[in-house]
C-alpha positions as CSV (number, residue, x, y, z in Angstrom):
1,X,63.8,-36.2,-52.1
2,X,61.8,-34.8,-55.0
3,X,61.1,-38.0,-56.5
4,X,60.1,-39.6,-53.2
5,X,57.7,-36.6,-52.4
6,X,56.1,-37.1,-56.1
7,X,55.6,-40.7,-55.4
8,X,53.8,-40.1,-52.6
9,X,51.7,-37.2,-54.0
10,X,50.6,-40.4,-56.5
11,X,50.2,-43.0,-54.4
12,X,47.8,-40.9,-52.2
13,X,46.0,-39.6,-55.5
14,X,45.9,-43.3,-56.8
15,X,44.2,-44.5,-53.4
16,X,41.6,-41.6,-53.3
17,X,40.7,-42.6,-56.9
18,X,39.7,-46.4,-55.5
19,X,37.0,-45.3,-52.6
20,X,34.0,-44.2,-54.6
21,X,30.9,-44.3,-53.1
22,X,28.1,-46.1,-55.5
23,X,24.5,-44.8,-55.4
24,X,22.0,-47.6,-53.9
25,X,18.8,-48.0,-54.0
26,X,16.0,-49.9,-51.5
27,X,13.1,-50.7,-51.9
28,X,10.1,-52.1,-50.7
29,X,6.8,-52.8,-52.2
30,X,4.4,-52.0,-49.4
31,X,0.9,-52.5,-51.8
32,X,0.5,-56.4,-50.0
33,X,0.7,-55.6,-46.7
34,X,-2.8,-54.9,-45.0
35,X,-1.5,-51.7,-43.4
36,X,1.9,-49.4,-43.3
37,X,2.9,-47.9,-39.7
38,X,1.8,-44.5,-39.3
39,X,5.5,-44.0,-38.4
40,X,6.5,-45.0,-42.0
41,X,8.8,-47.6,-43.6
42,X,12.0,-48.4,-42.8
43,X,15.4,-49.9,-43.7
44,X,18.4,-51.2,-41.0
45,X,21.7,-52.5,-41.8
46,X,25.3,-52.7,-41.7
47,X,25.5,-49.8,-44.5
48,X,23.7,-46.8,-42.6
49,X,27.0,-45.2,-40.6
50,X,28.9,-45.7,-44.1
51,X,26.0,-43.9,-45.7
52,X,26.0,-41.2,-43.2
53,X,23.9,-41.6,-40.5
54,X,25.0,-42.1,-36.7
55,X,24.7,-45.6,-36.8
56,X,24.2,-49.2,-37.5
57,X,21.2,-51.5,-37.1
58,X,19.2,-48.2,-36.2
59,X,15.5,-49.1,-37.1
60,X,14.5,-45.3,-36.6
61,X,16.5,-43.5,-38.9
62,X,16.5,-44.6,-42.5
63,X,12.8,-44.1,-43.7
64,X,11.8,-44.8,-46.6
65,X,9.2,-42.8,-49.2
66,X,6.7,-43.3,-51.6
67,X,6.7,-39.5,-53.4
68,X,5.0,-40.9,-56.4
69,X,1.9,-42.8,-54.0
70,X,2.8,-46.4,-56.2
71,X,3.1,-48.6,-53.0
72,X,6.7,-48.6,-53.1
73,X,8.9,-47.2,-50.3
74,X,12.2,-46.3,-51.3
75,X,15.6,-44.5,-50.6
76,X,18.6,-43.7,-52.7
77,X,22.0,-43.6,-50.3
78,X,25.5,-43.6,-51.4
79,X,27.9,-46.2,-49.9
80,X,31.2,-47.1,-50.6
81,X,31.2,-50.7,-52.5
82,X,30.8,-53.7,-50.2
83,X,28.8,-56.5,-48.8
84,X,26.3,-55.2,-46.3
85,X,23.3,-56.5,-44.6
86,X,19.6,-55.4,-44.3
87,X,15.9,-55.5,-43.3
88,X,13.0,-53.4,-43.7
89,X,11.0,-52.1,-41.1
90,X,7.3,-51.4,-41.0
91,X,7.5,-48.4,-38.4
92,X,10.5,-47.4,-36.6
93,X,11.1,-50.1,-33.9
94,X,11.8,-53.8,-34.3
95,X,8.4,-55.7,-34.4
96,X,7.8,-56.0,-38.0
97,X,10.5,-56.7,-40.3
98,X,9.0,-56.9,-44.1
99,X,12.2,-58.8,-46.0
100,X,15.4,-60.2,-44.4
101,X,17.7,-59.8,-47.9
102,X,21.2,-60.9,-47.1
């Protein structure tokens, strides 16, 4: 019984060690579009309940900065590795979508 209660304290360590979560970045480069939403910049996809947030395909709730004033939008979330999908947003509502990047 020890032995079998050892493997499984190793199997379950062994599988925690596979799911980390990478660090990704988006970004947009805003500086050729004539004007950004006063309701910001945004990014929608497949990865946002993975990263956190209450759900996918949301347009409202990833927004994106610019903390250095550059033109470029962008957000750093952590996401387990993966395929995903995504679009940017200018504002918070589907009507403008910057990039389709698949």
């Amino acid at each position: 019984m020890r032995k079998l209660s050892l493997f499984i304290a190793l199997m379950a360590i062994g599988t925690l060690g596979w799911s980390h979560n990478f660090n990704v970045t988006f970004r947009v480069d805003m500086n050729q579009q004539p004007t950004v939403n006063a309701n910001g910049v945004h990014v929608a996809g497949n990865f946002q309940a993975a990263a956190g947030y209450a759900s996918d395909w949301n347009p409202s709730i990833t927004q994106l900065t610019d903390a250095d004033m550059d033109g470029v939008y962008e957000i750093t979330v952590q996401i387990p590795a993966g395929s995903y999908q995504y679009k940017y947003i200018n504002g918070n509502a589907w009507g403008q979508i910057l990039k389709n990047l698949i």
